[in-house]
N, C-alpha and C positions, 0 to 999 in steps of 0.2 A: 504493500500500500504506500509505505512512505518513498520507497523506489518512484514508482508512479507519478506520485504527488513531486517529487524532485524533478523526476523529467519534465514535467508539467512547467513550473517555476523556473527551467533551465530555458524551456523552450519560451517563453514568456517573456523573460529577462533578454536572450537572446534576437528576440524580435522587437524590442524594443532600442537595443544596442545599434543593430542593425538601420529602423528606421531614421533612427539618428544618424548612426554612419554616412544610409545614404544622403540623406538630408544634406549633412556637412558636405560629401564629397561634391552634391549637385551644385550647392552655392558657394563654394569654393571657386568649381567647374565656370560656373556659368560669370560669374563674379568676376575671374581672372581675365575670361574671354573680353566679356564687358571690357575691362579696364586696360587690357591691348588693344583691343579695336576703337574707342576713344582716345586713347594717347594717341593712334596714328592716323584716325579719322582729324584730329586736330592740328596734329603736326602739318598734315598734310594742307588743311587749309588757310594755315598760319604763315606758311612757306608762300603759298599760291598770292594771300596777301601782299605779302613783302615782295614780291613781284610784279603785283599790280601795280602798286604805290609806286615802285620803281620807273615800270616802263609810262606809267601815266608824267610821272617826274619828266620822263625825259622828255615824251611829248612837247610838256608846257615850255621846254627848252629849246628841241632844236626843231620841232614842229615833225616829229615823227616817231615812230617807235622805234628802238633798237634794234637793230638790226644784228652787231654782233655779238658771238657766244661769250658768256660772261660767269667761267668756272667757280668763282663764288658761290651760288645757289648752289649747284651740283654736288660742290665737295662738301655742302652743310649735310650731313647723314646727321643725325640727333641720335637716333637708334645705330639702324645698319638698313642695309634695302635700296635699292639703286632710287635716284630720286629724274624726273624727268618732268618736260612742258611743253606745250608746242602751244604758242605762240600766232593765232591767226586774227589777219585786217578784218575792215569791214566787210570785204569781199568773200571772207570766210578761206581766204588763201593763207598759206602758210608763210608765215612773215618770220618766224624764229622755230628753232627746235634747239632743245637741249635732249639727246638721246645719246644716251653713253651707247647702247646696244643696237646699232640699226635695223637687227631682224625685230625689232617689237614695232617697226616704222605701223607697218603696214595692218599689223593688230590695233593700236590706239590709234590709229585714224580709221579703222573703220568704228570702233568706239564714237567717236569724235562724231562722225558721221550720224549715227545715228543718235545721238546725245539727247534725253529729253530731263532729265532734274534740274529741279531749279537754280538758281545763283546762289553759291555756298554752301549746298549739300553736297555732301560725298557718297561714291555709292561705290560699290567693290563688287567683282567681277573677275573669272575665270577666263582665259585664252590660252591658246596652243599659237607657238609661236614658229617660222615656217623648216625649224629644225625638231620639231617634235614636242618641244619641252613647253610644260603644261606650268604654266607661273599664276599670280591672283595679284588685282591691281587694284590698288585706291585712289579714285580721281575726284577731282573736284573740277569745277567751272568758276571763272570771274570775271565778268564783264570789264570793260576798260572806258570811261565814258569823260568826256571833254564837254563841258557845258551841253548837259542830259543826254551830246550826240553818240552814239557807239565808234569808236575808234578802233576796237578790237576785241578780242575775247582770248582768256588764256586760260590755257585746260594744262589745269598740273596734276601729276599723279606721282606713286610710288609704290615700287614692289614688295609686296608682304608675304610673299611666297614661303618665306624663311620662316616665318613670324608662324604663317598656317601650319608648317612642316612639326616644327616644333611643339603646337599645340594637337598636334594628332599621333606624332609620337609617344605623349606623355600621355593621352589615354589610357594604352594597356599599361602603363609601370602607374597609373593614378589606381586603373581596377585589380591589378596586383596587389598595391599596397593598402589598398580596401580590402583585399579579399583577407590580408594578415592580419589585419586591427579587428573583421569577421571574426578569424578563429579565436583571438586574443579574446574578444567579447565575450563568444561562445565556454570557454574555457572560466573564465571571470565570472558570467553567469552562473557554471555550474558551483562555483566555489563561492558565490552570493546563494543558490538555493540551497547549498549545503548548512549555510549558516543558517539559513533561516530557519530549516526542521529541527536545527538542536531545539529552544522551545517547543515546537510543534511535538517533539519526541517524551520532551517530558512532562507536556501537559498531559499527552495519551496517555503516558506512561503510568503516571498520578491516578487519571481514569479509569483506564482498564483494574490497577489495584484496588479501586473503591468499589468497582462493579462488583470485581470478585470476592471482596471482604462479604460485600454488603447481600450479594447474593446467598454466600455461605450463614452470613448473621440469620437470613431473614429466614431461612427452612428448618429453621428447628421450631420458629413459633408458630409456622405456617403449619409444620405436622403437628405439635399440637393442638392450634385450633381444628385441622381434619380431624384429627380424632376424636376430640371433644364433641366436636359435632356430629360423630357418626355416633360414638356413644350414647349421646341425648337423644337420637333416634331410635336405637336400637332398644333404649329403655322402655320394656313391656309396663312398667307399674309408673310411668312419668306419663301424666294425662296433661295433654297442652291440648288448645283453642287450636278451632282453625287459621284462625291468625297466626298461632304461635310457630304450628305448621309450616306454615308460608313463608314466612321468616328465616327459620332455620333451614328450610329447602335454597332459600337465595344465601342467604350467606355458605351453605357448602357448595353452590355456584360460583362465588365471589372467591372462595378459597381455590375453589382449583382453577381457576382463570390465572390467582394469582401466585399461586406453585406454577403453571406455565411458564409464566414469564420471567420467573425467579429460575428457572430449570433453563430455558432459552440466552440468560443473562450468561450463567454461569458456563454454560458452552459455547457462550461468544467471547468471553473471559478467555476461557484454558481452552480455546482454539489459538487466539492470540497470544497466549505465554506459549506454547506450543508444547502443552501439558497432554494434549489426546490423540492418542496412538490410533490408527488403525488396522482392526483384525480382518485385514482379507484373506479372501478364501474361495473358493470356484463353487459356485452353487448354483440353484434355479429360481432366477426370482421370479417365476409366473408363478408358485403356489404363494411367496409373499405380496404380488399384487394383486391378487384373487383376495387374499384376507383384508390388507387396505381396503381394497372395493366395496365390499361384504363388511368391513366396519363405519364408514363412511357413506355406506348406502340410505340410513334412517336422515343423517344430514340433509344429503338430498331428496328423500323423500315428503321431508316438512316440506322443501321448498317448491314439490314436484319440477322439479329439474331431472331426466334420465341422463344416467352416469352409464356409460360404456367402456368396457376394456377391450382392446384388438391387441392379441399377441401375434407377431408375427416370427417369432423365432423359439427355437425347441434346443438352443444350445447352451449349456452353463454358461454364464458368466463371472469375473473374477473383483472381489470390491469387497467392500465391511457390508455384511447383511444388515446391520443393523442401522448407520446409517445410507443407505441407500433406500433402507425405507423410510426412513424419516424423510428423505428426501421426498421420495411419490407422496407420501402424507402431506408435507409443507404443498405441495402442488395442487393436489386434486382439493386438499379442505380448502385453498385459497380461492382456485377458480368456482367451489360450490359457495363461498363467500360473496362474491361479486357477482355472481350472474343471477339476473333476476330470477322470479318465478315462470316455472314455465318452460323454461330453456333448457340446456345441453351440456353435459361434457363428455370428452372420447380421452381417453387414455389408449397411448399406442407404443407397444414395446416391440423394438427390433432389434437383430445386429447386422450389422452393415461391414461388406469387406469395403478398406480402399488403399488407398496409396503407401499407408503409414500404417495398415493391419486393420484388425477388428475393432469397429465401434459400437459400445451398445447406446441404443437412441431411446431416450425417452419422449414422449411430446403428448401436452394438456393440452387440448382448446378448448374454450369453452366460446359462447355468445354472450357472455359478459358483458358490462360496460366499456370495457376497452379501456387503451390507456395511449395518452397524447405520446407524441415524437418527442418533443424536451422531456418526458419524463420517464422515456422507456427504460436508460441508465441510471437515474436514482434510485428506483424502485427496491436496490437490490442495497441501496444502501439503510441501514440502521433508523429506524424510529420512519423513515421518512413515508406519508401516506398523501397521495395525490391531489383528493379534495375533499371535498363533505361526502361523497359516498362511498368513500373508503375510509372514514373514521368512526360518525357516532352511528352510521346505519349496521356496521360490521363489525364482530370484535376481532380483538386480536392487538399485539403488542406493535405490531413494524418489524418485528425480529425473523419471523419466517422466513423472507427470502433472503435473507442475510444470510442465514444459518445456509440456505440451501445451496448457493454461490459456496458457502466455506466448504461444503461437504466435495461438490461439485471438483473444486479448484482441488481439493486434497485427493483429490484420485486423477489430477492431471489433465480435465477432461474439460467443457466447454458449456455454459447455458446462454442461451439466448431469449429475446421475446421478441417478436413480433405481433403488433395491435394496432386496432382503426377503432377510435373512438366510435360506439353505438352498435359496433358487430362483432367485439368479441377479441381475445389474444389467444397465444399459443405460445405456450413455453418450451423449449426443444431444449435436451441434456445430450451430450457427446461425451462417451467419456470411456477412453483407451480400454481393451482388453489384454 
């Protein structure tokens, strides 16, 4: 159980690490990219400025644009990444170029060509250049204007090729190095859930030893009052009322309901200290679930509910007679418990070869009230009862399929439920021969 409960808390912990991980690694990711692609969206049009300003400068001077190349700009790299502009009149001719690399001519002018963003936005853009080689360029546009008239326009850009190379090669060593601070998490987690069950372990622990104190305390005054009260019955020369009758009839009701539970406690106790052995042994349980049937038959006949048994197997099987029948007990009184009047239960005993050898199968249906999909794994846990008609319409502790799950698990074997609320469940046991 506390196994379970750990992995649980591991996987919990774990998933949380994680969403955090990713989270980090995303806005890390996404954060960095932002903030190179800004730094050279800006540079880029900061540069493209200082070149306007320039050739407008020289206009006002010699009444024309520059004409020649002016290695200044060029050799200004801020970062790294080849820096380049071309330079064209009103005619949209090409009045200046600064191009360290001549094959990209004929790439950014057709760029150029087709150019529609506005004045001072930058946009970035893939080309193949006429040697094969696949580069990414950041350009901008700036008008050139002389008293509101357009004079020119100069289109500055820069190669970011490096800049992309870089941020794509650090992907896989980013999801490497996520995938290690994963395991570190993972790892971390399970040493966060381990701490956590030491309390957990010894509130149980505290638990289970009061159960079982208190279960042992309470059966000695519980056989006395049985007693007492069979005595007071069986007294020929004690003349009681019919009242008085009735009375002592419910309280030897009330005692043995509550010797059950005190009997059920104490085997859920010293199942857990791992105090009860089991005696198996090869035997035939269809004459033990013939007696089951035949003692649980008058149950269901208050309720007229018909209880059926289908044996389908004539071969020994190997387990504690004893409990295994407490098992079919816990099953068949639970599903005559739940299903209204009127209705149905089948009891069906098999063995079945398969993969992994002989399995004996047990399986209850009844037409029962059924039990919801959230609640079909509780059910098997302690105390816990569904809703209002599985508490004060029904008796019974919550301890039954506990017990039956422990008996189940202690022979190695398997119980399941499947149920649809309004039509009924079906309990199926698997369990090794």
């Amino acid at each position: 159980m506390f196994s379970r409960i750990r992995n649980r808390l591991t996987l919990l912990y774990t998933t949380i690490f994680t969403c955090f991980l990713i989270l980090f690694a995303g806005v890390s990711y996404l954060g960095s990219t932002w903030a190179v692609s800004y730094e050279l969206n800006e540079e880029v049009r900061q540069l493209c400025l200082k070149e306007a300003e320039k050739q407008l400068e020289s206009y006002k001077q010699n009444g024309k644009l520059e004409q020649e190349s002016d290695k200044e700009i060029y050799d200004a790299r801020s970062v790294s990444g080849v820096v380049f502009y071309y330079l064209l009149d009103d005619k949209g001719n090409v009045w200046r170029a600064q191009e360290p690399f001549p094959e990209m001519r004929e790439t950014i002018l057709g760029k150029i060509r087709t150019w529609r963003s506005k004045e001072g936005q930058t946009e970035t853009y893939s080309a193949s250049l006429q040697n094969g080689q696949e580069i990414k360029v950041v350009m901008t546009a700036r008008g050139i204007y002389e008293n509101q008239q357009l004079i020119g326009t100069l289109y500055f850009g820069k190669d970011v090729t490096a800049y992309y190379n870089v941020i794509q090669h650090s992907t896989p060593v980013l999801i490497g190095i996520s995938f290690v601070f994963l395991l570190v998490a993972a790892g971390a987690a399970h040493i966060l859930a381990g701490r956590t069950m030491i309390p957990l372990k010894r509130s149980f622990s505290r638990q289970r030893e009061f159960v079982a104190d208190a279960s042992h305390e309470l059966r000695t005054p519980l056989t006395v009052l049985r007693t007492s009260a069979d005595a007071i019955a069986r007294d020929d020369k004690n003349v009681m009322s019919s009242f008085s009758q009735l009375v002592l009839a419910d309280m030897k009701d009330e005692i043995h309901k509550m010797t059950g539970i005190v009997s059920d406690l104490l085997t859920l106790a010293r199942a857990d200290a791992g105090a009860i052995e089991l005696f198996k042994e090869r035997f035939d349980f269809a004459p033990e679930a013939e007696r089951i049937i035949r003692m649980l038959e008058p149950s269901a006949e208050e309720k007229n509910i018909q209880l059926f048994l289908q044996i389908y197997h004539a071969n020994a099987i190997y387990g504690d007679k004893e409990r295994l029948s407490q098992l079919l007990t816990i099953l068949v009184d639970n599903s005559i418990k739940y299903t209204p009047r009127g209705g149905t239960v089948i009891v069906a005993l098999a063995v079945e070869e398969s993969d992994s050898g002989s399995l004996f199968r047990i399986s209850v249906s009844d037409t029962g009230v059924g039990i919801e999909a959230e609640h079909q794994q509780q059910i098997f846990e302690r105390f816990f009862r569904v809703d209002q008609n599985r508490s004060r319409d029904t008796s019974g502790s919550g301890l039954g399929l506990a017990i039956a799950q422990w008996i189940v698990e202690a022979h190695n074997g398997k119980i399941t439920v499947s149920s649809e609320p309004g039509k009924g469940s079906t309990f199926a046991v698997s369990i090794p021969m």
